[in-house]
C-alpha positions, -999 to 999 in steps of 0.1 A, spaced: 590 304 -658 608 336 -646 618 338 -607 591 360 -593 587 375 -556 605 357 -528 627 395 -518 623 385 -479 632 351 -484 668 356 -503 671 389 -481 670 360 -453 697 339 -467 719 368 -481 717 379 -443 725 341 -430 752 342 -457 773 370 -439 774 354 -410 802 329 -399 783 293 -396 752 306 -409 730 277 -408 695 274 -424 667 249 -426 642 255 -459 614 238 -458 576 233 -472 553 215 -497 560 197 -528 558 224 -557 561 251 -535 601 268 -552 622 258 -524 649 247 -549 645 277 -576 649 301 -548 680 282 -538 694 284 -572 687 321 -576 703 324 -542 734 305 -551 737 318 -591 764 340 -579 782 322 -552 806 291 -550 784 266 -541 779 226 -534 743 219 -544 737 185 -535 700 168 -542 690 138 -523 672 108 -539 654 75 -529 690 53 -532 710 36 -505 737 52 -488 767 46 -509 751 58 -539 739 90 -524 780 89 -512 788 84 -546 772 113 -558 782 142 -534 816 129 -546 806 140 -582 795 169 -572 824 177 -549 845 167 -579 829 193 -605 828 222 -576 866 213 -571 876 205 -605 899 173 -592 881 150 -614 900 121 -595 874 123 -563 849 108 -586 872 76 -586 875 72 -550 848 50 -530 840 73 -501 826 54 -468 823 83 -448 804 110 -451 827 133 -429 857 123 -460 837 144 -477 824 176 -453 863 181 -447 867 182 -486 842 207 -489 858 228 -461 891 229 -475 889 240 -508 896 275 -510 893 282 -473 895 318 -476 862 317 -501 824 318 -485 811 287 -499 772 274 -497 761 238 -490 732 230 -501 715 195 -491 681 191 -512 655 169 -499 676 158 -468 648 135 -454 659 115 -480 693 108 -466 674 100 -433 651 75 -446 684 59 -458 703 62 -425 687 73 -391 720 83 -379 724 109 -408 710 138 -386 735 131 -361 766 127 -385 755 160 -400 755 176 -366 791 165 -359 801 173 -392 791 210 -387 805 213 -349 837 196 -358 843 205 -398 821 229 -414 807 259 -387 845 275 -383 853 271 -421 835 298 -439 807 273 -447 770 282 -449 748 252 -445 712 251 -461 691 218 -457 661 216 -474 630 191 -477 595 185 -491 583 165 -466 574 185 -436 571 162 -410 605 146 -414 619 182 -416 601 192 -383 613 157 -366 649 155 -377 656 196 -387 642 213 -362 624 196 -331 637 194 -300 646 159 -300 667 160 -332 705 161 -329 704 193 -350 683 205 -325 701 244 -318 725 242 -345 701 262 -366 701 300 -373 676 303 -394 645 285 -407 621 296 -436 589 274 -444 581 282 -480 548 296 -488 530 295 -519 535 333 -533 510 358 -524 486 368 -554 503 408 -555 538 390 -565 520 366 -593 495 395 -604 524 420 -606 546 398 -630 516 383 -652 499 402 -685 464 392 -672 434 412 -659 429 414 -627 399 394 -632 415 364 -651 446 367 -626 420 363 -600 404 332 -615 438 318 -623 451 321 -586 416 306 -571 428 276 -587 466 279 -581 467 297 -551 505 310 -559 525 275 -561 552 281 -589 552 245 -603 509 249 -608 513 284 -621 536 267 -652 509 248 -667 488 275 -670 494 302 -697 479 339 -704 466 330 -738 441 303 -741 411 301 -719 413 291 -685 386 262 -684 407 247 -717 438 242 -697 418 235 -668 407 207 -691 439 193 -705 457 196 -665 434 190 -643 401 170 -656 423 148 -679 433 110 -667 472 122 -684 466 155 -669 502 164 -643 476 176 -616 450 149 -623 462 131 -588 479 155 -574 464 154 -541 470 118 -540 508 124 -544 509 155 -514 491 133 -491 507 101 -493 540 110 -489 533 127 -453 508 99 -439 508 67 -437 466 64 -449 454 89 -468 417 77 -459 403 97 -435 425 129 -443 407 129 -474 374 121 -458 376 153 -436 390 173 -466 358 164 -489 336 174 -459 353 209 -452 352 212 -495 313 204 -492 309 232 -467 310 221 -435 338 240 -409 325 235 -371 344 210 -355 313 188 -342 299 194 -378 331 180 -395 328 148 -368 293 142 -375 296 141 -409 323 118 -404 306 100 -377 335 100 -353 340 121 -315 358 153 -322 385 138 -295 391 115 -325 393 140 -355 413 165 -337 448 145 -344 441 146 -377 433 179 -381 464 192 -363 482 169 -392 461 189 -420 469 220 -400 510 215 -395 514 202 -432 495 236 -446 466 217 -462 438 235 -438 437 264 -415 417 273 -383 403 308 -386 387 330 -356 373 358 -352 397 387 -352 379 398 -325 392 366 -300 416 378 -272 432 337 -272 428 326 -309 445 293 -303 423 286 -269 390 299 -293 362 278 -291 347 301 -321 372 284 -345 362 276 -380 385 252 -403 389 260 -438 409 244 -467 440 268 -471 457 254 -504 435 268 -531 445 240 -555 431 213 -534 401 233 -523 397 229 -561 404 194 -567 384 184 -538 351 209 -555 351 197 -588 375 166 -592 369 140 -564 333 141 -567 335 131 -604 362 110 -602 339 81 -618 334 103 -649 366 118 -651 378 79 -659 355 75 -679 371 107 -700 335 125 -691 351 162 -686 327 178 -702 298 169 -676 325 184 -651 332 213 -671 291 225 -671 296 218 -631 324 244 -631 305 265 -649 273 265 -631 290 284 -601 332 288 -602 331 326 -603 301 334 -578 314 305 -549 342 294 -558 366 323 -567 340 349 -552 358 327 -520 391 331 -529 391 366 -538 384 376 -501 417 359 -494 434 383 -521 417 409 -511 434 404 -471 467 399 -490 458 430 -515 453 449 -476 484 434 -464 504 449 -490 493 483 -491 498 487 -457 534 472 -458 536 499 -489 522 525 -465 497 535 -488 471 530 -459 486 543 -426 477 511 -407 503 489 -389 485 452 -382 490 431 -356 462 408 -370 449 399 -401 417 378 -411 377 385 -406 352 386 -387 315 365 -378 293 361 -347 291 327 -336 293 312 -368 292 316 -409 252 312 -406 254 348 -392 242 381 -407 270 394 -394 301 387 -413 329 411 -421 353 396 -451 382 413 -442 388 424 -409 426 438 -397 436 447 -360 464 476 -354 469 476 -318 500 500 -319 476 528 -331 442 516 -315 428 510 -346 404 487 -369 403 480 -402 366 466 -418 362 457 -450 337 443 -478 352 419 -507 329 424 -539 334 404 -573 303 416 -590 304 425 -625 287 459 -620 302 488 -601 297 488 -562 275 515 -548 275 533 -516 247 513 -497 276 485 -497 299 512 -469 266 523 -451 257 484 -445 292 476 -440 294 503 -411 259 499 -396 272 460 -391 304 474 -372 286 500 -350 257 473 -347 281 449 -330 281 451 -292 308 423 -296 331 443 -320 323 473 -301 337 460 -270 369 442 -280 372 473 -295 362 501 -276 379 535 -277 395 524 -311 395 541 -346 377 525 -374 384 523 -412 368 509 -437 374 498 -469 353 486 -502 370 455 -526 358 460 -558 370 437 -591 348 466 -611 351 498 -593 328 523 -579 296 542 -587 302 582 -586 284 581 -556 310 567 -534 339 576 -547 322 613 -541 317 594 -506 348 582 -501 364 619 -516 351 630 -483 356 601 -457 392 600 -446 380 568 -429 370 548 -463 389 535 -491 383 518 -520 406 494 -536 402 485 -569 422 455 -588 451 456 -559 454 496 -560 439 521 -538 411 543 -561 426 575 -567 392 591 -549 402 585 -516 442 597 -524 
């Protein structure tokens, strides 16, 4: 698979790797591209790249020396027994001092798990050897909470060393869209069940249909993704029970805290530890309304699963995971077919759509600067009023409302005129916002009636975006 996106990230390390010590920590789930964006950062430097395995000490010693010796090209080093890890930081400094070198340690957690005391040989190494000799440092992990415990919390003896950090995201839909041959439509579909993480997008192809490979990667007992789940979980918590108990819930549709406990039949003072796990390791996400002065002190908060590929599993595989052993995928396949497009990516496509919004103001194509990004409901999803993408630009005193339609038939102007009445109709959006421009904007997977793009041809304050372009009507 070619590199795709990732500009801000290697415009990050390019920036790190001017400096003298420049010293970053990469980090984020399993899949995610940490180490193909290393590589592409490193294809046209001198660099150590150094991956970290499940092996004791001396091995892992043993190994840096190989790769030492290839870097170097003294093939002798791979003869010596090194029993000090600092033998082998000053070996990397010296050779050709003059020369910006990288130092890349993959999955470091690994070399913690095999000695406690690696995070604080590491920091001496880079006060005492590598920051003054042209050296940039990158350690990177999959395993987020030994990264934030030994990388960059305050306790850890790296703790300051640091210049930069980047946690990995899964790439945004624009980035995947833009280097695919799909149609929007069947990009959409494709990233409901991906949601952007490199390693998922390889298994699924532009040719054959999407329910097929679905079929053959997901559904099937040999499938790669068939546990996949299973794998991300277990290596961040120490029982995967109840994580995937409150995972199952949020999948069937409940978000309200004390609706999440009951269902679980705990107190909410119990499932709030595990949620701040879900939250910190990127599996869910706590959403309020845009319209909340204190989002993290909001009572309003809804939690939703974030990762679009376990939102999946967790909608069509754990439920049937009897069947599924039983090589039954075609009783799962009718279930996906019953209602994937009009729930399930009809869901994820207001997420694109707020990453569609993000982009075309970022491109300037809509003169909006946000300071906030999400939606909007009043009191909670059983609401009439709900707003699917809803953007705050506080620089400019303005506000950005918009509707998220994946209908197969062009939308029609009573979609802007309800949208609008719900806005002005809002006494609570109307006074977080008061004195505020609004915009508004129509999402459409298949375009617009004549009637409002004539509509929007006159309204400076509406735009319709179509696929992830703004309709040339409203240019």
């Amino acid at each position: 698979m070619k590199f795709i996106g990732r500009q801000r990230e290697l415009e990050a390390l390019e920036t790190e790797y001017r400096k003298e010590g420049g010293f970053a920590v990469l980090y984020g789930r399993r899949r995610v591209g940490k180490t193909t964006l290393i590589k592409e950062f490193i294809k046209d430097k001198p660099a150590f790249y150094f991956l970290a395995t499940e092996e004791v000490e001396t091995q892992s010693m043993k190994r840096l020396a190989g790769v030492v010796a290839r870097v170097t090209q003294n093939p002798m080093l791979q003869r010596v027994a090194f029993s000090d890890w600092l033998d082998l930081f000053r070996l990397i400094a010296e050779y050709r001092p003059e020369q910006k070198k990288v130092l890349v340690i993959d999955e470091f957690p690994y070399l913690v798990k095999s000695n406690q005391a690696f995070p604080s040989i590491l920091q001496n190494a880079w006060d005492e050897i590598l920051k003054d000799s042209n050296v940039m440092l990158i350690l990177c992990g999959s395993l987020i909470g030994m990264m934030q415990k030994h990388a960059l919390s305050y306790d850890s003896p790296l703790y300051g060393r640091r210049t930069a950090q980047i946690r990995l995201a899964p790439l945004p839909f624009t980035d995947v869209y833009a280097a695919q041959g799909l149609a929007f439509e069947k990009a959409v579909e494709q990233y409901a069940i991906t949601g952007g993480v490199p390693k998922y997008l390889e298994f699924f192809n532009e040719q054959d249909d999407l329910l097929k490979q679905v079929e053959s990667v997901v559904l099937s007992k040999n499938g790669f993704l068939y546990e996949e789940p299973n794998f991300l979980l277990k290596d961040e918590v120490m029982s995967a029970v109840n994580y995937f108990s409150i995972i199952r819930v949020m999948a069937e549709g409940s978000h309200k805290l004390g609706k999440i406990a009951g269902a679980m039949g705990i107190e909410t003072s119990g499932l709030t530890p595990y949620l701040s796990t879900l939250s910190d390791l990127g599996f869910i996400v706590k959403e309020t309304p845009v319209t909340e002065k204190n989002p993290e002190k909001s009572r309003k908060g809804l939690y939703f699963i974030s990762d679009n590929f376990v939102r999946f599993w967790f909608r069509y595989v754990y439920p049937y995971k009897g069947e599924l052993e039983l090589d039954n995928t075609q009783l799962v396949l009718d279930e996906i077919r019953k209602d994937f497009t009009q729930k399930f990516v009809a869901f994820a496509y207001e997420d694109i759509c707020r990453a569609i919004f993000a982009k075309l103001c970022r491109d300037q194509s809509i003169p909006f600067t946000p300071s906030r990004i999400g939606s909007y409901w009043l009191n909670d999803l059983d609401s009439d009023t709900e707003i699917d993408v809803m953007a705050v630009d506080r620089q400019n005193r303005q506000v950005f409302a918009g509707e998220c339609k994946f209908h197969v038939k062009p939308v029609d102007a009573a979609v802007f005129f309800t949208l609008r009445d719900k806005v002005q109709a809002s006494s609570e959006i109307q006074s977080a916002f008061r004195g505020y421009r609004f915009l508004y904007g129509i999402f459409s997977k298949s375009g617009f009636t004549p009637r409002l793009l004539d509509l929007a041809g006159q309204n400076p304050d509406l735009y319709l975006i179509n696929e992830d372009k703004l309709n040339q009507g409203n240019s």
